[in-house]
Structure formats: C-alpha cells, structure tokens
N, C-alpha and C positions, 0 to 999 in steps of 0.2 A: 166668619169665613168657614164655610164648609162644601163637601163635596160628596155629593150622593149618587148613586148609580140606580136606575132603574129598574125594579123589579121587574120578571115577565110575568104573561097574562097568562100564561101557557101552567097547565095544572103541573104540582108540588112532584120531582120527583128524586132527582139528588141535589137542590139549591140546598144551600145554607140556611141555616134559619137566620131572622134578622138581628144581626149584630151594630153595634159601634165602636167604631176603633177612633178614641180620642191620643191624639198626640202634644202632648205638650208644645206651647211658641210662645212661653214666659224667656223672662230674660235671660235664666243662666241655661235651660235646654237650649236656647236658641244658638247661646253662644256656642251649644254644645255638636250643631248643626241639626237640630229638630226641625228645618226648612225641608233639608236633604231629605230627612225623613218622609215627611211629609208628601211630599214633590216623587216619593217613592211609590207610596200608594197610592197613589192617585193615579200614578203610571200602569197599576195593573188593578182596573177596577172588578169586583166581583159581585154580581146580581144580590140583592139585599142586603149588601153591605156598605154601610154608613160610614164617610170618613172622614173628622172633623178635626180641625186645630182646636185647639184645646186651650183654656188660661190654663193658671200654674194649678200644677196637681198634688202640689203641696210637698214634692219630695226633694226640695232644690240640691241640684249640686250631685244628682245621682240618675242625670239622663245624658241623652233624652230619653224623655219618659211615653210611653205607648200605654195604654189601657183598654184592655177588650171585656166591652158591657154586652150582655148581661153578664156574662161568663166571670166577671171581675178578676181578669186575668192582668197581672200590672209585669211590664217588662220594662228594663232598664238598660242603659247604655246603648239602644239600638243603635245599629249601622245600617246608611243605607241598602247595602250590601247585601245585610241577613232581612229583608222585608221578604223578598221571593221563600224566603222557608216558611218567614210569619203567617206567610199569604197562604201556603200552601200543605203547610202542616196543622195548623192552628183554625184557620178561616174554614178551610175546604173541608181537610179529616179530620178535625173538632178534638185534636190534641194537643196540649201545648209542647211549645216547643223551652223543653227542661233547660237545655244553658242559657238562654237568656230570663229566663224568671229571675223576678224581682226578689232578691235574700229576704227583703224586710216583711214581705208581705207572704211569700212562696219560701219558708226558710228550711224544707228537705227537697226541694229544685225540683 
C-alpha cells in the first residue's frame, strides 16, 4: 500500500528533491492511529514526494512512527494534526521540525 504523487516534467526549480515519507500501520502504531496519520499525507500531496505505509519500524510502543528517507529523519508520536508543519517545515523548507524528533535517534531535538 503506497501512494506517490507525480513528479512534473517542467524543469527543477524550487520542487523538493525526492524523498519518502514511510509511516508505520504495524499493530501497536496503528493502535496508536498511524491510519489518521497516514490518511493525513495523503490529503496534502507534494510533487516528488513518496508516501508509503510502512511495516513496523521497529520502535514499538513509541508512535506512530513517521520516517523521512533519505534525510533519516524519524519522528514520533505524530498527530494528525502536526502533518501540515511536517509537510511544511520539513518536506518543503528541508528543516526538521525539532519537537517532534525522535529522542532515540535525534537525542539534542
């Protein structure tokens, strides 16, 4: 299950470079509402970004869990909520967005 937006054909000018934003829909994100999450980006697609459900990412019990490749940027606890900062801080101005980084992986935020 994934979901990809089309790149344009129109020469490179402020697009993203191509990323993946993998979301965890293992058992305990899901339970955690990683659907919500999910069902978030999707709602706000952005030209060469890839947006895929995910198996488990191995950090159970501390999402839902969001991952942006290449950048191996891992965010945790997402809310549907905070996706429009994800999208927009992260995806677009290529900063991550510091309160939601992951401790474990990001542990000075």
């Amino acid at each position: 299950m994934s979901y990809t937006t089309q790149p344009s054909h129109s020469p490179k000018t402020d697009e993203p470079s191509s990323k993946c934003v993998r979301v965890c829909q293992n058992r305990t994100c899901k339970k955690q509402g990683a659907a919500k999450i999910l069902e978030a980006f999707k709602a706000l697609p952005i030209p060469g970004v890839t947006i895929t459900a995910s198996s488990c990412l191995g950090q159970c019990g501390n999402g839902p869990m969001v991952l942006v490749l290449p950048d191996m940027v891992w965010y945790n606890a997402v809310r549907p909520n905070e996706v429009p900062l994800l999208l927009e801080q992260h995806l677009l101005g290529g900063e991550s967005v510091k309160k939601m980084l992951y401790y474990r992986f990001h542990p000075q935020g």
